[in-house]
N, C-alpha and C positions, 0 to 999 in steps of 0.2 A: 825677258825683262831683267834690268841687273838689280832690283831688288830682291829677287830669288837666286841670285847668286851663291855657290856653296867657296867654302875655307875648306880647303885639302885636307886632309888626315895627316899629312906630311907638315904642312902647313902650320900646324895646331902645336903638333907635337915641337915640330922648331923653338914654338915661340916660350915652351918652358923654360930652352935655356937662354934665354936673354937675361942678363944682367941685373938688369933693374926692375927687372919682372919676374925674379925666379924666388919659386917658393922652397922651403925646406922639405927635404922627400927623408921625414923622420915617425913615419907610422907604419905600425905593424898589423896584421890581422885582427890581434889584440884588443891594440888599441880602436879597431875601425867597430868589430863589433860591437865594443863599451859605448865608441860615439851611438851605433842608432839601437843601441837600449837605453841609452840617456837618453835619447828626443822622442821614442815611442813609447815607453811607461814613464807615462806623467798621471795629471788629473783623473786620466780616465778611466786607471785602474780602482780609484777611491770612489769613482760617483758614479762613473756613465756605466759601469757594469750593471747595478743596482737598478736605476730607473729604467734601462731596457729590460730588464729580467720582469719589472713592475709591471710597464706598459705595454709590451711589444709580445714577449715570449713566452715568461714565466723560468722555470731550471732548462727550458730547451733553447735559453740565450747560448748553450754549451755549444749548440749546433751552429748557433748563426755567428760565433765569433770564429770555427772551424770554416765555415763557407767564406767570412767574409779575409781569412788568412788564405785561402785558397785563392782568390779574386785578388788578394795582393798579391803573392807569390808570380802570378802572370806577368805585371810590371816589373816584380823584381827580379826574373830573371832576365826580362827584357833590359832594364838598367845592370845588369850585370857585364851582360854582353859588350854593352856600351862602353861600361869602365873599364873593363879590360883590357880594349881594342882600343879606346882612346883613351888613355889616364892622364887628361888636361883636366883641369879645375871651370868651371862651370856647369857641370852636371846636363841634366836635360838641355839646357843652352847651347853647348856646345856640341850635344850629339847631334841637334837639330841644324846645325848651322853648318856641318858636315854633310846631312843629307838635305834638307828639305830647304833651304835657303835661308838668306838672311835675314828678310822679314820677318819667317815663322821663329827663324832665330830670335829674334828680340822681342816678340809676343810672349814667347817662353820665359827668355828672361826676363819683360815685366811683370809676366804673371809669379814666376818665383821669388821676386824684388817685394810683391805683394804679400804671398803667400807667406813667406819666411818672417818679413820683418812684422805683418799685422800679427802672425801668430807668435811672436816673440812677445809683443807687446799686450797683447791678450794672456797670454801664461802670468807674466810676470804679475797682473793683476791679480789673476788667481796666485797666484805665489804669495801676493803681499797679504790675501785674506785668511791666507792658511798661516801663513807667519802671527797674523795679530792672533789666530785662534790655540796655535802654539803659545805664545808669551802665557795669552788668558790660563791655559793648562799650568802653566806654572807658577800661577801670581801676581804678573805680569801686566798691568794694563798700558797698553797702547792708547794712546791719545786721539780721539775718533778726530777729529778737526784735521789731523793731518796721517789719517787712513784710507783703507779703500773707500768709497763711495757710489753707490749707485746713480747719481745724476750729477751732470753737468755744472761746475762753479767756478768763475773764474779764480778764485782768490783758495780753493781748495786743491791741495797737490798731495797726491798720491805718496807719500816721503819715501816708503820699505820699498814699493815699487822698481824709484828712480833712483833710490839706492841698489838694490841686486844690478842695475841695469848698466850703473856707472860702475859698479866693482865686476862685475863681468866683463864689461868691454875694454877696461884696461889690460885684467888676466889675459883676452886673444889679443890686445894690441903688441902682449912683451912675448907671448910664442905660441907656435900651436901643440908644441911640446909639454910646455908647462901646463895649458889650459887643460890637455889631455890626462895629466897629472889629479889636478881637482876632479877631473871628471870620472874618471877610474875609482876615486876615493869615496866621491857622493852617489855614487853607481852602485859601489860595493854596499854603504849603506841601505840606500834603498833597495838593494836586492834583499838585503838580509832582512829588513823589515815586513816587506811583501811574504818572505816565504816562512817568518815566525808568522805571523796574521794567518795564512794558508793553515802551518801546524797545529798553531794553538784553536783556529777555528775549526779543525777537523773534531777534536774533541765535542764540540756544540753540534754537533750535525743530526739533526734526526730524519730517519729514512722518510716518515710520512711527510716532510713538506714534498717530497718530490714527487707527490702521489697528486694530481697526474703530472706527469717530467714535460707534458708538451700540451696547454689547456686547450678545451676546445673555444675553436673559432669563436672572437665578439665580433662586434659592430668596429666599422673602419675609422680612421681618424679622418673628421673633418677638419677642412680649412677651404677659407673663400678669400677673394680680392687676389693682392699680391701677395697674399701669403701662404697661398696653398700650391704644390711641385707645380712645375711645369706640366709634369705630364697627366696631372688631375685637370689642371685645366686644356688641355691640348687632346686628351682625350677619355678623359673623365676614367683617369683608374685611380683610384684612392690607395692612404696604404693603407694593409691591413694589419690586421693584431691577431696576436695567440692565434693555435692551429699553424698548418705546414706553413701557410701566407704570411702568418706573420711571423716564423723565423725567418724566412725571408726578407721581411718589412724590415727587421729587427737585424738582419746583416748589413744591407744596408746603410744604418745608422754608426754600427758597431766601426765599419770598415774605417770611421774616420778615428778609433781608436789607436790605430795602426799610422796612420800620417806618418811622416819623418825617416823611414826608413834610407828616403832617397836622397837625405841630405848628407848620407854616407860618401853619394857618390863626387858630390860636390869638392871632398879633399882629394879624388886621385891624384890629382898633381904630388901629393903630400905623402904620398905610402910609397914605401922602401919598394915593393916589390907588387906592384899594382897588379897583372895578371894573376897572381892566384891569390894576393891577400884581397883585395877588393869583393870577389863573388863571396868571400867565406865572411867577411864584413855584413853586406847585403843579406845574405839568404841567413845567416846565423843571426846576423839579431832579429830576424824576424819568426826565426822559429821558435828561439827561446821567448822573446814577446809572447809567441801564440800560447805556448805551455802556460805561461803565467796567468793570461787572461781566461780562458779554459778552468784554472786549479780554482782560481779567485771568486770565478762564476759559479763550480759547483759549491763552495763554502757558503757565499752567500747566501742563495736560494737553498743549503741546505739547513741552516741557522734558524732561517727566518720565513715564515709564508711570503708567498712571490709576492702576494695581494700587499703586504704590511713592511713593504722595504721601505726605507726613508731614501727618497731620490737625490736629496743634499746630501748626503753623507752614511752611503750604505755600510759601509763598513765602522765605522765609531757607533752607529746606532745596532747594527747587528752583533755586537760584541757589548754596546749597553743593554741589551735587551734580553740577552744571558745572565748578566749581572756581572759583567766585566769590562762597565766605563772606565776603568784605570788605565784601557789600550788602549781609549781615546789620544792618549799624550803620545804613544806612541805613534799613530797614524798620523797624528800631525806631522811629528816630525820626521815620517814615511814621505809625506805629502811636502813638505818645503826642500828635502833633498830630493827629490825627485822632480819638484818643477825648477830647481835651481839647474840642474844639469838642464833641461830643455832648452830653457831663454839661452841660456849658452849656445847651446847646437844650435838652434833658430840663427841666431846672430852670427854664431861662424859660416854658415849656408850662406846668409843673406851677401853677407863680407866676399865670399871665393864667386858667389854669381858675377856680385858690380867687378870684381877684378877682371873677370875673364873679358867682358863690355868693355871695359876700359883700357885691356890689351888691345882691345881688337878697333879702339876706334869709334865704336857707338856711344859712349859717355866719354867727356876729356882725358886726353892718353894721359898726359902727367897725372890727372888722379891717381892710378892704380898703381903709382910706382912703389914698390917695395923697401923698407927699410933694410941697410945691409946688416944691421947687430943682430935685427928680431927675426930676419924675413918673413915678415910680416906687409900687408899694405895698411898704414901706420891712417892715413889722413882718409880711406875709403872706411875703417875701422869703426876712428874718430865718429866720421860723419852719420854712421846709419848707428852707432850707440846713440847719439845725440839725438836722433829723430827718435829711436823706438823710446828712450825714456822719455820722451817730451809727449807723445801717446799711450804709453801705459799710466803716466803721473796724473794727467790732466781729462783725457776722454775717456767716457762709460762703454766699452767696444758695443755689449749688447749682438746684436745678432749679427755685426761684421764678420763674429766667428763664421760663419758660413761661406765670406768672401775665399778665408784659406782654405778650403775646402774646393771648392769650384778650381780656384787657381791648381793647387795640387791635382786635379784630375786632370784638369786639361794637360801637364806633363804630362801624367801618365798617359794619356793615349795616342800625344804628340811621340814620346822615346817609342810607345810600341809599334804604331806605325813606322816610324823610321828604320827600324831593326831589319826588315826584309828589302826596305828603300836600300839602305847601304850593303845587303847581301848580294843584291845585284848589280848596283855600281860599282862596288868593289870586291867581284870575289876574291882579290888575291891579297887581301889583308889578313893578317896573323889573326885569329881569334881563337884567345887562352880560354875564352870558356864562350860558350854557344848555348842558343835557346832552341830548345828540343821543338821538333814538329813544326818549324818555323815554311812560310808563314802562317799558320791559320791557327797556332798558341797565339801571336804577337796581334793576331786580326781579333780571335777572342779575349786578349785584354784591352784593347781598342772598344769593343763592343761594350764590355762589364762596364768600365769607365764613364760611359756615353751612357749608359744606362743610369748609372749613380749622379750623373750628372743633374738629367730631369727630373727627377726625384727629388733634388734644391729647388728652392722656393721661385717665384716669380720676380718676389722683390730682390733678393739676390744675384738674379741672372741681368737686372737692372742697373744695378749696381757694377758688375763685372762688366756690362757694356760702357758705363762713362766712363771705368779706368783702361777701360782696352783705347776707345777714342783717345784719352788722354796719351795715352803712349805713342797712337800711332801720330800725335800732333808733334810730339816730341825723337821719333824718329826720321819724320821729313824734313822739320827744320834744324836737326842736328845729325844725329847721324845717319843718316844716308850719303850728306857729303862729307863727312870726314871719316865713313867706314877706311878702315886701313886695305882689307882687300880689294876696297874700289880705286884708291890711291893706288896700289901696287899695280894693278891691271891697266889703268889708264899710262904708267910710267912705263910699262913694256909694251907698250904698241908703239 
């Protein structure tokens, strides 16, 4: 079928250097690994560490954020592989479209078109709630009528929101140099932040919360309709809490703390020297990630009993609950440098996916064209700022967060699968770094994936079925005939 058609490796790699399609190759290791520690410690170091330690674990969240870095490390060294051997811009999109065909190619890239810009647009909300709650630390009142807002109104707009979202998308419109710049800087901040928090909260620690470090087994989480995993309802396994089951339960959840690693992969086009900076990109910030989240877990639960953590905001309440709300100011503004670098990375991901589509023919080719001052694609840029601020200003996302979720795995299991696909079709391809014990590493992040998967709710797995339909309506009546590879192949016979 020529919808399963694959794009050459040879192919791919050509089309970097076209003219009007060529990106600047101006990053280094450096700067790869600052990118995906800016998109992986956001929100989640401030809240979701907190509420799973509550609900799920208790201090033996320690375990389940090591299990759940382990379970990503699978896929990342599977997208390592990928980068390195192919260092084109579109990420998962482009490894797929190399092995698995064109269809599951563009599946991919709708789902990371999804995944990137809904979770751009979701951060940035939380960004904007942490911003008004910084001002309030200072004296500051923000004017709730044009704040964040929990429900729907037409004549109510998100302001702080669609501000970070139009000063950000200008920043990656003028370079991806310069944006690497702020991002290096608000990086640095929030590292410092996090690991003052870590030091000064070591002082608070008392050994008995951690008595016992891993509680026994409760009762499992209910949930009924379309709200309870697929796989409670498919075959009635609930998760469970505290005890072994629920650090498990509890990884789980965590793993989505980790997100964004793979939007590293997204710039290869863009790093100086993609075979050995890329894998040190990839697996380094995710290992520094892990350390953080690990240090932050045991401060917390050891601060505070796991029972009496505040799930909005574990860290400003466990540092008020010593009697040193005055860090509160400080967390905030932990918390607005740190989701500011995210919306960034989100949006520069979402930006290098639609360009590689739009090289290739499945969205309008002149879309993607690049500007020659910025090398940048100026108008693909434009276009997806304008939509994620027009979603973070106006809609309550609410439980869409889950949509980035589901999309982001189905990557991952599509790169892992593909990894021993293309070991076979192509073994006589250079590969600067390889994934160990392939295949049945690449089959076991494949499986982890699939697992986390059904574990998302029923109403979400709903939801990712009308945007897949939507796609695939919009890949029959656009591109399928104006894929570029179909054109070429019809022109050589």
């Amino acid at each position: 079928m020529d919808v399963l058609r694959t794009k050459s490796i040879e192919q791919s790699l050509a089309d970097t250097d076209e003219p009007d399609y060529q990106l600047k190759k101006r990053l280094g290791a450096l700067d790869l690994t600052v990118f995906g520690i800016g998109v992986v410690i956001g929100a989640g170091i401030f809240t979701l560490t907190g509420r799973v330690a509550r609900d799920y674990a208790g201090p033996g969240v320690v375990f389940s954020f090591i299990l759940a870095a382990i379970c990503c490390a699978l896929a990342a060294l599977c997208y390592a592989e990928f980068a390195s051997t192919v260092p084109v811009a579109g990420s998962a999109y482009t490894f797929s479209y190399a092995t698995l065909g064109e269809l599951i190619a563009w599946i991919i890239g709708w789902d990371l078109i999804l995944e990137l810009m809904l979770g751009a647009s979701v951060v940035a909300q939380g960004w904007s709630a942490y911003f008004v709650i910084f001002l309030d630390e200072l004296g500051i009142t923000w004017p709730a009528g044009i704040g964040p807002s929990e429900g729907f109104q037409w004549d109510h707009v998100n302001v702080p929101a669609l501000l970070l979202v139009a000063i950000l998308t200008t920043l990656v419109a003028f370079g991806i140099k310069e944006s690497m710049r702020v991002n290096l800087v608000l990086v640095a901040v929030k590292l410092f932040i996090v690991l003052f928090v870590i030091v000064a909260g070591l002082f608070y620690v008392s050994g008995a919360n951690y008595d016992p470090f891993i509680p026994p087994a409760a009762d499992p989480i209910s949930a009924s309709g379309i709200h309870q995993p697929l796989i409670q309802w498919a075959f009635g396994i609930e998760p469970q809490t505290f005890g072994v089951l629920g650090i498990i339960s509890a990884a789980s959840v965590v793993f989505f703390a980790y997100i964004g690693f793979d939007v590293v992969a997204t710039t290869a086009e863009e790093a100086r020297n993609p075979q050995r900076d890329l894998p040190i990109g990839i697996l380094g910030s995710l290992a520094i990630c892990t350390l953080l989240y690990v240090a932050v877990a045991l401060v917390i639960t050891g601060m505070v009993p796991y029972d009496q953590i505040d799930p909005a905001a574990a860290l400003a309440t466990a540092f008020r609950d010593v009697g040193q709300s005055g860090y509160a100011t400080l967390i905030a503004a932990g918390a607005v440098a740190g989701l500011t670098t995210v919306v960034m990375t989100l949006l520069i991901g979402a930006i290098r996916v639609m360009f590689a589509m739009s090289r290739d023919g499945l969205i309008p080719h002149g879309f993607g064209r690049t500007n020659p001052a910025t090398g940048t694609p100026v108008r693909i840029t434009i276009t997806i700022g304008a939509i994620v601020a027009v979603v973070a200003s106006y809609t309550p996302i609410g439980k869409l967060e889950e949509m980035v979720n589901i999309g982001t795995l189905t990557a991952f299991a599509l790169v892992s699968l593909a990894v021993p696909v293309l070991r076979k079709s192509r073994p006589d391809l250079n590969r600067p770094f390889r994934v160990p014990l392939s295949p049945w590493l690449p089959f076991l992040s494949a499986l982890v994936c699939l697992y986390l998967m059904v574990n998302l709710s029923i109403e979400t797995w709903l939801r990712f079925v009308v945007w897949m339909l939507l796609g695939f309506v919009i890949y029959f009546a656009y591109g399928h005939g104006h894929s570029r590879v179909r054109r070429e192949e019809k022109a050589s016979v």
